[in-house]
C-alpha positions in Angstrom: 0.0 0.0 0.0 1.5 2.9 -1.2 1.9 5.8 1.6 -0.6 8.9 0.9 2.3 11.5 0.3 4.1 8.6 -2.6 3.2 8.7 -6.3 2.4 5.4 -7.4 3.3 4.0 -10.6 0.1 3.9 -12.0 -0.4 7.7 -11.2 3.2 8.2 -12.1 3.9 11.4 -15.0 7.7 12.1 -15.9 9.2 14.7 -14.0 10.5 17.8 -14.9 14.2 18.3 -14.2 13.1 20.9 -11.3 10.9 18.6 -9.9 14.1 16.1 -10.0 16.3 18.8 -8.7 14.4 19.9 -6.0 14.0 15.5 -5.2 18.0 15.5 -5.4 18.6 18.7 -3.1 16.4 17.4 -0.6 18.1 14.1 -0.5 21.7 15.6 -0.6 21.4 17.2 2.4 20.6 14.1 4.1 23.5 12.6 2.4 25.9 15.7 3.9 25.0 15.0 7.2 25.8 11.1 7.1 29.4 12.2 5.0 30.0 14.7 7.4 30.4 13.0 10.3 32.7 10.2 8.8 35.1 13.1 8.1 34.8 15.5 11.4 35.3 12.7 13.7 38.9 12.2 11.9 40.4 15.0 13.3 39.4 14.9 16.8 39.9 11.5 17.9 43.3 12.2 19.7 42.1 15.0 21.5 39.1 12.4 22.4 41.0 10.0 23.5 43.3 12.3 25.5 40.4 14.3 27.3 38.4 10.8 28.1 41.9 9.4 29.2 41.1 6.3 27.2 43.6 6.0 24.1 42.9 1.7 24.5 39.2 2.0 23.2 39.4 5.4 21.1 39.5 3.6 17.6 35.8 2.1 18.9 34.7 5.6 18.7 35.1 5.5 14.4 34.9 1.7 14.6 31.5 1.4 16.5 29.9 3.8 13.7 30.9 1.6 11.0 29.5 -1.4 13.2 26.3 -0.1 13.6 25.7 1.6 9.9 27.2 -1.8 8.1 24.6 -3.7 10.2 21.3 -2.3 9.3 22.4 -0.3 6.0 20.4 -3.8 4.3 17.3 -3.1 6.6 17.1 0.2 5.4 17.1 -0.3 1.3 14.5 -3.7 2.0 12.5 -1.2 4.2 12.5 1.1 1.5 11.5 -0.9 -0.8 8.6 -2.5 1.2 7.2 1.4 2.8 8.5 3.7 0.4 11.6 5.6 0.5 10.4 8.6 2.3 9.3 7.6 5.4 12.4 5.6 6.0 14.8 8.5 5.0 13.5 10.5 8.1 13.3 7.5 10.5 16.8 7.6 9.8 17.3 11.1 9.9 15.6 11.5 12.9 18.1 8.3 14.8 20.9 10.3 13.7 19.9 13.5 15.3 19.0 11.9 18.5 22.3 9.2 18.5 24.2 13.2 17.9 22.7 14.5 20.8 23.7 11.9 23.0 27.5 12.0 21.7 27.2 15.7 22.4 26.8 15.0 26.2 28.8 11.4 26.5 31.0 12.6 30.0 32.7 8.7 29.1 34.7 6.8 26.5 31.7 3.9 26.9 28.6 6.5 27.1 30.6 8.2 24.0 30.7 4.6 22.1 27.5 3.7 22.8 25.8 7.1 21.6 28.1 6.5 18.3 26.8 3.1 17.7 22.8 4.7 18.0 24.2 7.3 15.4 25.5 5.3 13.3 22.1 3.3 13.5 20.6 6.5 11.5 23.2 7.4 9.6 23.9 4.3 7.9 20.8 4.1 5.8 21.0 7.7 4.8 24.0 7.9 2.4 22.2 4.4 0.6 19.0 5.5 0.8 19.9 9.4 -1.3 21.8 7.1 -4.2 18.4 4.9 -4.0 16.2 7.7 -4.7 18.3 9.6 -7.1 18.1 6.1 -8.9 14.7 6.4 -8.5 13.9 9.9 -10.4 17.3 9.8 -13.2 17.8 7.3 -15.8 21.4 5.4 -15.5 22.6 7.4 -19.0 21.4 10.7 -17.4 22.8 10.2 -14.3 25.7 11.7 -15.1 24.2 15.2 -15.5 23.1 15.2 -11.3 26.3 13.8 -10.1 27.8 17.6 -9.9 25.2 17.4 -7.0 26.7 14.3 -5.2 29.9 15.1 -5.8 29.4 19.1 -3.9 28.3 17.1 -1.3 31.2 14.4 -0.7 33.1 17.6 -1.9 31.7 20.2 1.0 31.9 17.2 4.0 35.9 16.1 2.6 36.4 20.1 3.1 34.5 21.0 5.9 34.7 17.9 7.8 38.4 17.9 8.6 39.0 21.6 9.1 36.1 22.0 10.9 36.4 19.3 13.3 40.1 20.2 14.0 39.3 23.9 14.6 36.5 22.8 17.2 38.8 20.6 18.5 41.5 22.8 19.3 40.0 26.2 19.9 36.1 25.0 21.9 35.7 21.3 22.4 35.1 17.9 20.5 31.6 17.8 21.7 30.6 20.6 19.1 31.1 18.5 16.3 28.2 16.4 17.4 26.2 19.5 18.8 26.1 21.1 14.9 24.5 17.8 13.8 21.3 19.2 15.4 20.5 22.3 13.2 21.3 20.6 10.0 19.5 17.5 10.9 16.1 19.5 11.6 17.2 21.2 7.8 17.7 17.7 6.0 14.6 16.5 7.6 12.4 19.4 6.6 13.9 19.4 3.4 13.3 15.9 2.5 9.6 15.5 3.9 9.0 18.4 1.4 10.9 17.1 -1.4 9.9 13.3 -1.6 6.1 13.9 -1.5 6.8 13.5 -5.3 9.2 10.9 -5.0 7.6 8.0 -7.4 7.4 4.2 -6.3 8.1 0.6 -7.5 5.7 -1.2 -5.4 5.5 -4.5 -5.3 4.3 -7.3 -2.7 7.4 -7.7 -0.1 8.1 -9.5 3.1 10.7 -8.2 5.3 12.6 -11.8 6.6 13.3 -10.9 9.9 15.1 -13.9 10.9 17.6 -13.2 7.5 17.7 -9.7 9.1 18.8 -11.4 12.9 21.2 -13.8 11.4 22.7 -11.0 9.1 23.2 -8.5 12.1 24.2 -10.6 14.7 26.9 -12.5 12.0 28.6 -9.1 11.4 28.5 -7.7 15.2 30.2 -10.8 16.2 32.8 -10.6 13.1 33.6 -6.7 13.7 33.7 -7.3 17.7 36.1 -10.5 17.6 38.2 -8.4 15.0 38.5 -5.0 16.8 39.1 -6.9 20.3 41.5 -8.8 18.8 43.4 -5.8 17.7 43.6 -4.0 20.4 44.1 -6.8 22.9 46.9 -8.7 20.6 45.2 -12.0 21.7 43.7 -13.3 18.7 44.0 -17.1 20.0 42.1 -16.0 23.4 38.9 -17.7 24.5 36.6 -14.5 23.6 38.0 -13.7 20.4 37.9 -17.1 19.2 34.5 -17.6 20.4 33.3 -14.7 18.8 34.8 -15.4 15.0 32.8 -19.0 15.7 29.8 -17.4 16.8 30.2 -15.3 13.2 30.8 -18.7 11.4 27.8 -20.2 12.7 25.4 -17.1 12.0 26.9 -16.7 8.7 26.4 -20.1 7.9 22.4 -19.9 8.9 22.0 -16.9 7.0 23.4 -18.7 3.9 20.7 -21.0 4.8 18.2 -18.8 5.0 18.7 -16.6 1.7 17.9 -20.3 0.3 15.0 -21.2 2.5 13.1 -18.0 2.6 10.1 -17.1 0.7 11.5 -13.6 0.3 15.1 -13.4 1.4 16.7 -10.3 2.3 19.1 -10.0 -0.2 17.5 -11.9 -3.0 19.3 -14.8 -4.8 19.3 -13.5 -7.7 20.7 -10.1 -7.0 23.7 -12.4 -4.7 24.0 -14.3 -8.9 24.4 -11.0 -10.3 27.7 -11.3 -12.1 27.7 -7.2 -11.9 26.4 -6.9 -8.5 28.6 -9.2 -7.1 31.8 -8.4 -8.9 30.8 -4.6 -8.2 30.3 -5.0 -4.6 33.3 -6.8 -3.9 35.5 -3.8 -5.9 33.4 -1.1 -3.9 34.0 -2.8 -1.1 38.1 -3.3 -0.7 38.3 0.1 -2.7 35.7 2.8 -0.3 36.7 -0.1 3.0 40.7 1.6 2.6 39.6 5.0 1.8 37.8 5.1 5.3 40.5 3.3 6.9 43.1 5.9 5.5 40.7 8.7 6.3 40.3 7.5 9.8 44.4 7.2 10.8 46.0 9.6 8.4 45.1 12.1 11.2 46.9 9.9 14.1 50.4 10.1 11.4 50.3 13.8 10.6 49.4 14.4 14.7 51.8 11.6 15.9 54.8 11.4 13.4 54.5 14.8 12.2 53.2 16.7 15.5 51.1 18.6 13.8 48.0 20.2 15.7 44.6 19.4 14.9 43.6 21.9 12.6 46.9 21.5 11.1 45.6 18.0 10.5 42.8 18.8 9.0 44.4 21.3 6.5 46.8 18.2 6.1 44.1 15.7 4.7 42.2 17.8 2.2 43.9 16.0 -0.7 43.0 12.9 0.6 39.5 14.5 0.2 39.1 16.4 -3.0 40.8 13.9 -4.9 38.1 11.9 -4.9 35.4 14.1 -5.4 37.7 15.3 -8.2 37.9 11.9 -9.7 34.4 10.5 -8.8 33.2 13.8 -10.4 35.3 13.3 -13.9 34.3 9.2 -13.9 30.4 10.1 -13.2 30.5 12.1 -16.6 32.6 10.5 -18.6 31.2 6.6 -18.4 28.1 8.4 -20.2 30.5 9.0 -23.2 32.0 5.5 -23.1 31.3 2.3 -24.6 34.2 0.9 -22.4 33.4 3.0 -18.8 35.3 0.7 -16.5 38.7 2.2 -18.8 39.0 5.0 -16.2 38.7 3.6 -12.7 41.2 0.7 -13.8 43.4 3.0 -14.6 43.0 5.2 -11.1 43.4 2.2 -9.3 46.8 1.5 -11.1 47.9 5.2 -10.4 46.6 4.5 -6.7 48.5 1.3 -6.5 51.6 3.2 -7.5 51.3 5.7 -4.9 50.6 4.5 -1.7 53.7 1.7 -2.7 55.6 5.4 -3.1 54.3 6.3 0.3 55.2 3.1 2.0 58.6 2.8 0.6 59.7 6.5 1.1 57.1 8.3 2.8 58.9 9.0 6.5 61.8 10.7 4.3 60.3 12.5 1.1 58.9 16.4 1.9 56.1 17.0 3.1 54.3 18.7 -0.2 55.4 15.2 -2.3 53.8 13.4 0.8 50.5 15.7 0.2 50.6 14.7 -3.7 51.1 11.6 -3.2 47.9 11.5 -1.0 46.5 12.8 -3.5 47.1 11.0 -6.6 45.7 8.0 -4.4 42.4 9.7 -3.6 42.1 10.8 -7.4 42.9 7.4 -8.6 40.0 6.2 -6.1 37.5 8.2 -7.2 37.0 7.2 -9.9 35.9 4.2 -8.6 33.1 4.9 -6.8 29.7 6.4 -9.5 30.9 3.7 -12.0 30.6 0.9 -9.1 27.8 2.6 -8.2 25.6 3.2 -11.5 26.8 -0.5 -12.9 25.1 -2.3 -10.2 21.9 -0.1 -10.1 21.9 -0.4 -14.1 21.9 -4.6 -13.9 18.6 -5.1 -11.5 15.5 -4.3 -11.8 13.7 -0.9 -10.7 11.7 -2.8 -7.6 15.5 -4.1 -6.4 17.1 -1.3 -6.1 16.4 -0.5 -3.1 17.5 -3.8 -1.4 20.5 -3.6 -4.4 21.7 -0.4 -3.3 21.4 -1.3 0.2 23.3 -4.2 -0.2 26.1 -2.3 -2.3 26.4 0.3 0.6 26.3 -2.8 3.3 29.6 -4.2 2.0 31.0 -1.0 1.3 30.8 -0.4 5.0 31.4 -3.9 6.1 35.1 -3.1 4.1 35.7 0.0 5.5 35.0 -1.5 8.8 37.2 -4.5 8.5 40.0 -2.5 7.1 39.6 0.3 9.7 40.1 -2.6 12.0 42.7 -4.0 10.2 44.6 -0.7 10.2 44.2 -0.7 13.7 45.7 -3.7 14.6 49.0 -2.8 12.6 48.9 0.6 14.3 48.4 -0.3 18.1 47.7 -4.4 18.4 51.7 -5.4 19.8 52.0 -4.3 23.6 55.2 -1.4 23.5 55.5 -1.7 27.3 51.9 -0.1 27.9 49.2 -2.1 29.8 46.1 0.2 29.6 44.6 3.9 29.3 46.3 4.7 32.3 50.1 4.4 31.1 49.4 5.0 27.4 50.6 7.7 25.3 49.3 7.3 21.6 52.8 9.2 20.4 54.8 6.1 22.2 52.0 3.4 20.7 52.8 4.4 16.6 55.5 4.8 14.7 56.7 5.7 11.3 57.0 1.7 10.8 53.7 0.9 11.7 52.6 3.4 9.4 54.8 1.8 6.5 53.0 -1.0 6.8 49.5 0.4 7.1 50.6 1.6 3.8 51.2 -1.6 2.4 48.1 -3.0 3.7 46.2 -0.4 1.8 47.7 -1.0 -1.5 46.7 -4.6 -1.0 43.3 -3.0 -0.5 43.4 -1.1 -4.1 44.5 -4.2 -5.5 42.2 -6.3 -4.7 39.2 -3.4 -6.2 41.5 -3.7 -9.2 41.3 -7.2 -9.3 37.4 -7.4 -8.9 36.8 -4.3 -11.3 38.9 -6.2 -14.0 35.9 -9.2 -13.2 33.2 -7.0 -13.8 31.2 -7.2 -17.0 30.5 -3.6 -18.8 26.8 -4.2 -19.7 25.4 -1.1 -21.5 23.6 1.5 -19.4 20.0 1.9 -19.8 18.4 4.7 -21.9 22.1 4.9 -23.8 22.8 4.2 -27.1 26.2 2.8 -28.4 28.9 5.6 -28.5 
């Protein structure tokens, strides 16, 4: 039953392009809020950590986010697709609003992780959900035109985010970071309860499994908790730990079960057979999954190794940033011009490939401004990754999938960035260096330019294997196109 503000299909009429522009604005902001605070939280996790007197558990506090957005980021595109995307957009606005207020006033390191993991319950369907509905309203071949609009976004947040964060940081306090999620929440969802009364439908009968859904969530909380206490204890072969990668086993194997079983399946079969959506996903996956992890410790290097301050940090990481709006931007409008539109992102995965391996090799001894371009280069090269991923696997299902599709894309996008993030972590802080806990630890004596070198390393395996699974990936043509 469609809801009373939706246009159904039946009473569908094309839109005009400001009638899809005022749809894409609306969603946008929603989007910005969600990108935002994957980039502001960079900055000030040291100064976190140091204030709560807890550098053992600060990585939870970007680590727990993931968690809980790679966990019901699924939920949210089936949801979608079985009440309409509106109504879900602002649930999920409103979590993240409430989950921000409660990071605001988090006097602990635990109240602080536990108000994260509520956030990241709202924001994790928001940044799936705006890519769902702008799929909704703009052919694949035309989607291109509205990516300027994306891109300002991830542009704006890779900008603001780091700067911003780091000024707060350094001249107020960290808790402001979460406080200005308030005012632009109540903006997005005004915005978007406006916009999407247009918004047009794809209904269809659904059922949402919510034993899929249990098995699903419970597999990847045990996963990310076994992997992140694992890295910071440096007791992978202990009893919890252990236990907790079985538990995983176990859950993952029932919900393999299940997608077999169920009448409706959360992810359905024949989206998992998708030669595109698989190979897609996968590439998406290793290839956003290192981004975040870089994004996340690039701040610990430049404040640790480098001792810069955190505003200087965030100065310090906007090439990370623009470089792959820069590249995402360039790839979104030239695969509308190409027969062959994986060309590009193969080829900024090479140049990424290249340098990080520069950066690992000879990053603790080149200057700093060849350090910056080298950052660079690597989030250009990445960028152009991300619409192509994107508009491939929303271009092979059908329109009634694509909100469980896109859903799904965005759920192992975070599930990589999450395991990487943990990943990073253990290189960074998992072997003991004569510290026993919060009380002794000093996050300057915990890293060093050797850890980093092989963080490095780690991420190039990251781009290669996107490479690898973007190679895979068959380049059907894109709907509404004609040959070039």
């Amino acid at each position: 039953m469609a809801a009373p503000h939706d246009v159904s299909p039946d009473d569908r009429v094309p839109l005009e392009h400001h009638e899809i522009l005022s749809i894409v604005l609306g969603v946008v902001l929603a989007m910005f809020i969600a990108a935002l605070d994957q980039t502001i939280i960079s900055t000030a996790l040291p100064t976190i950590g140091q204030e709560l007197g807890d550098f053992e558990h600060m990585s939870w506090v970007a680590s727990i986010y993931l968690l809980a957005a790679t966990a019901v980021t699924p939920l949210y595109g089936k949801l979608s697709d079985i009440y309409g995307r509106r109504i879900v957009l602002l649930s999920g606005i409103a979590t993240f609003v409430v989950g921000s207020l409660a990071c605001a006033m988090a006097p602990t390191m635990f109240l602080l992780i536990a108000a994260r993991a509520l956030q990241g319950m709202g924001g994790g369907g928001l940044i799936s959900l705006a890519q769902t509905i702008i799929a909704d309203v703009v052919a694949p071949r035309e989607r291109g035109r509205y990516q300027v609009y994306i891109a300002g976004v991830f542009m704006l947040s890779s900008l603001v985010g780091p700067l911003l964060g780091g000024f707060l940081t350094e001249h107020w306090h960290w808790s402001l970071i979460f406080w200005i999620n308030l005012p632009l929440g109540f903006m997005a969802f005004a915005m978007s309860r406006r916009a999407l009364r247009k918004l047009p439908r794809n209904d269809r009968r659904h059922r949402l499994d919510v034993w899929g859904a249990a098995l699903m969530t419970g597999a990847t909380i045990s996963l990310m908790l076994g992997l992140t206490y694992g890295s910071q204890k440096g007791a992978w072969l202990s009893s919890d730990v252990v236990g907790l990668f079985i538990l995983s086993a176990v859950l993952w194997t029932g919900f393999s079960f299940r997608l077999r079983m169920a009448e409706e399946p959360l992810i359905p079969l024949d989206v998992l057979g998708n030669q595109v959506v698989r190979t897609g996903m996968l590439a998406a996956c290793f290839g956003m999954g290192t981004y975040i992890g870089l994004n996340i410790y690039m701040p610990v290097y430049f404040e640790t190794i480098l001792h810069l301050s955190a505003e200087q940090s965030g100065q310090a990481l906007i090439p990370l940033m623009v470089g792959t709006v820069i590249g995402a931007t360039t790839s979104g409008r030239v695969m509308l011009h190409l027969r062959r539109y994986t060309l590009l992102p193969k080829s900024g995965l090479v140049l990424a490939m290249l340098a990080i391996t520069i950066l690992a090799g000879w990053g603790a001894s080149m200057p700093f401004w060849l350090f910056e371009t080298m950052l660079g280069i690597v989030s250009l090269g990445l960028g152009t990754v991300l619409p192509v991923t994107t508009v491939a696997i929303q271009n092979a299902v059908a329109p009634h999938q694509l909100g469980t599709t896109t859903g799904a894309m965005n759920f192992f996008r975070q599930l990589g960035g999450a395991l990487i993030v943990t990943a990073f972590a253990a290189i960074l802080f998992s072997a003991p260096v004569g510290l026993e806990g919060p009380s002794g630890a000093n996050l300057h004596d915990m890293v060093t330019p050797d850890r980093f070198r092989w963080m490095f390393y780690a991420a190039g395996i990251g781009f290669f294997l996107a490479f690898c699974f973007l190679m895979m990936m068959e380049e059907r043509p894109l709907r509404g196109r004609g040959p070039s």
